[in-house]
N, C-alpha and C positions, 0 to 999 in steps of 0.2 A: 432369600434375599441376596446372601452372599453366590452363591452360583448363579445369578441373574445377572450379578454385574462382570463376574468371570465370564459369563458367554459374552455379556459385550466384549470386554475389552478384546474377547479372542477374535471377534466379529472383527473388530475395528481395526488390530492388529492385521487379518486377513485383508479385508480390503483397504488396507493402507500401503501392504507388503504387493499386492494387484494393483493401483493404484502406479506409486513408482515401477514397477515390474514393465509395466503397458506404457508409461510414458517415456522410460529410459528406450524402450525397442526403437519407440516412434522418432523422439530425439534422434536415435544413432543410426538407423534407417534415412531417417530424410537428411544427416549430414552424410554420412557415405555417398548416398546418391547425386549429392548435389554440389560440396564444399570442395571434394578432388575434383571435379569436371569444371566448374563455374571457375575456382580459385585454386588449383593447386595444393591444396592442402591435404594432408595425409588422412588418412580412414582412422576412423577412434573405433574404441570397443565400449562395449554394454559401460563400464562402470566406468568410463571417460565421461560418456554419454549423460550416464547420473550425474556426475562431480558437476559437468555443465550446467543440467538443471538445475543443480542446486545452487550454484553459480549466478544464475541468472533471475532466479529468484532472490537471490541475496541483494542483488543490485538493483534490480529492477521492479521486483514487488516490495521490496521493502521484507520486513518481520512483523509483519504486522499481523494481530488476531482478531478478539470481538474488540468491538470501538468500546473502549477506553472511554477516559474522565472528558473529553475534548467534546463528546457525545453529548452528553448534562451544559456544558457551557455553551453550545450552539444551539443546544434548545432554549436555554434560557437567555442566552442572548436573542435570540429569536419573539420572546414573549416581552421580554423588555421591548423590542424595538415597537410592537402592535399595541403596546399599553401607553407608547409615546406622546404627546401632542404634537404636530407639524412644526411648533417652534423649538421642540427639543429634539426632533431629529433634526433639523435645519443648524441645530447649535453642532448636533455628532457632527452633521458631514462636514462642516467647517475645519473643526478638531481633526477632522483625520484628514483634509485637505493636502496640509501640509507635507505628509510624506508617512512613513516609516519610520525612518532614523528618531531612534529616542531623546537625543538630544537638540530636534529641529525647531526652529524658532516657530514662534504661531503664523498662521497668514498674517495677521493685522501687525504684526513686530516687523514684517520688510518693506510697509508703509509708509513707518514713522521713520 
């Protein structure tokens, strides 16, 4: 049992270490090729290349892993809305009409 999960981790380890290895080339290949000639900018190397991916996942993917607590509330907000009567979703979208801002008055408050 214990040398079953040691081949994984060694697995996972490998293609994780191929994984980055194959995207860091592809990264620093297509900016070489393309980033000096289109824009003027200097040639990187492999581990620029990584720092960027990594970079660019940090910004633009987020950190994000398996869906979280947010998962449970969408579903269950989801099962509340189909368990609703037409006058009590009618009442939700009223309620949220309004806006976002937590402190916004209701619709029927900028009538009076």
């Amino acid at each position: 049992m214990v040398g079953r999960r040691v081949a994984k981790a060694v697995k996972f380890l490998l293609f994780a270490v191929l994984f980055v290895t194959v995207c860091g080339y592809v990264v620093m290949s297509l900016w070489n090729w393309l980033a000096p000639a289109l824009f003027g900018l200097h040639v990187i190397t492999f581990w620029q290349a990584v720092g960027l991916l990594i970079l660019c996942k940090i910004l633009f993917g987020g950190c994000r892993g398996r869906p979280g607590r947010h998962a449970y509330w969408t579903k269950r907000g989801m099962e509340r809305w189909r368990n609703m009567t037409p006058e009590e979703r009618e009442k939700v979208r009223k309620a949220f009409a309004g806006g976002c801002e937590p402190f916004s008055p209701p619709p029927d408050a900028s009538k009076a």
